[in-house]
N, C-alpha and C positions, 0 to 999 in steps of 0.2 A: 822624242818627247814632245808632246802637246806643246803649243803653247798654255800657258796661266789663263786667256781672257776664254779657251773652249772646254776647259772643264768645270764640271758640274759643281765644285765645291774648291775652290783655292785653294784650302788647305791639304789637301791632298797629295797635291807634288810639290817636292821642292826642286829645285834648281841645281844643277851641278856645278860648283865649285874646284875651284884650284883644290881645297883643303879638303876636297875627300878621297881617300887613300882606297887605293885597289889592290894592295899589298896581299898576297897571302900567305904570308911568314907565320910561322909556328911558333907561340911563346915559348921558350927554353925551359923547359922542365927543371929545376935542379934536382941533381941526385947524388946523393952522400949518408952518410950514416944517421942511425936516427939518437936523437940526443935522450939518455936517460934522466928524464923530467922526475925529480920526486917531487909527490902530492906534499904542499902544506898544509897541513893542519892547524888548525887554530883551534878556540874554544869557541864555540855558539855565541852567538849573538845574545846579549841582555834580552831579558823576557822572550826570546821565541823556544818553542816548543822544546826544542833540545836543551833551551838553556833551564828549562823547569826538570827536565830528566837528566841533566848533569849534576844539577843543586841535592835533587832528590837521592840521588847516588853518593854523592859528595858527604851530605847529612849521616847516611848509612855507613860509610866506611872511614869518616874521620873525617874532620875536615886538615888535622897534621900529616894524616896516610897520605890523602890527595896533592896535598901540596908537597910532600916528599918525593911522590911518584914526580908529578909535572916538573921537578925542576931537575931529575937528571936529565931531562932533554932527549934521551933514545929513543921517544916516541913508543915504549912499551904500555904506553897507557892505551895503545890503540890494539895490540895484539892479544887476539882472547886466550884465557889459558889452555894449555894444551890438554884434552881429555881421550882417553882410550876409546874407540868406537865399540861399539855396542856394549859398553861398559855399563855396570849398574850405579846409578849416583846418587847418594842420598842428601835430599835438597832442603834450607829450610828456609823458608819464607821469614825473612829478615825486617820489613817491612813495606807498606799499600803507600804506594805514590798519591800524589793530588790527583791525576789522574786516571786511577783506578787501576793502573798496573803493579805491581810487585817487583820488588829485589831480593833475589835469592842470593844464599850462600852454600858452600860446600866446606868439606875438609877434603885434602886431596892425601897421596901418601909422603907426600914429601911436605914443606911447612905450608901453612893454610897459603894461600890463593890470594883470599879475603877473609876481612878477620869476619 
């Protein structure tokens, strides 16, 4: 190593020290099973965009429905209803959001879905 007073910029080298380690050990990996994490759910945040398309859903289907649905807790508020693939569905436009989208309803064959 140079000495410090013959290179062009001092900062450049530093000095070796007691406290630098030349070690080249391999941090240990851990490996073990992976933990099934379930996703929490909450509800949207006051006024952010979900929380204007939860209110706007809510208004549509009750605000007793909603609050019945949320408080058995099984989180089926989050599982869409099940529909037959290439099935024919007849849909009706329930009501136009604040922002310009739509809530539909169906009738299924078992009792409504949504009222």
């Amino acid at each position: 190593m140079l000495p410090a007073e013959d290179a062009p910029v001092n900062n450049l080298f530093v000095e070796a020290t007691a406290s630098t380690s030349t070690s080249t050990a391999k941090p240990e990996v851990q490996k073990g099973k992976k933990k099934n994490r379930r996703i929490k759910r909450t509800l949207p945040e006051l006024y952010s965009p979900a929380d204007v398309t939860f209110r706007d859903v809510r208004d549509f289907l009750g605000a007793e429905y909603v609050d019945a649905v949320l408080a058995r807790g099984d989180e089926s508020e989050w599982n869409p209803p099940a529909l037959e693939l290439w099935s024919v569905v007849e849909l009706k436009v329930g009501a136009f959001t604040v922002s310009g989208t739509f809530v539909i309803s169906w009738k299924s064959g078992r009792e409504a879905d949504l009222r």
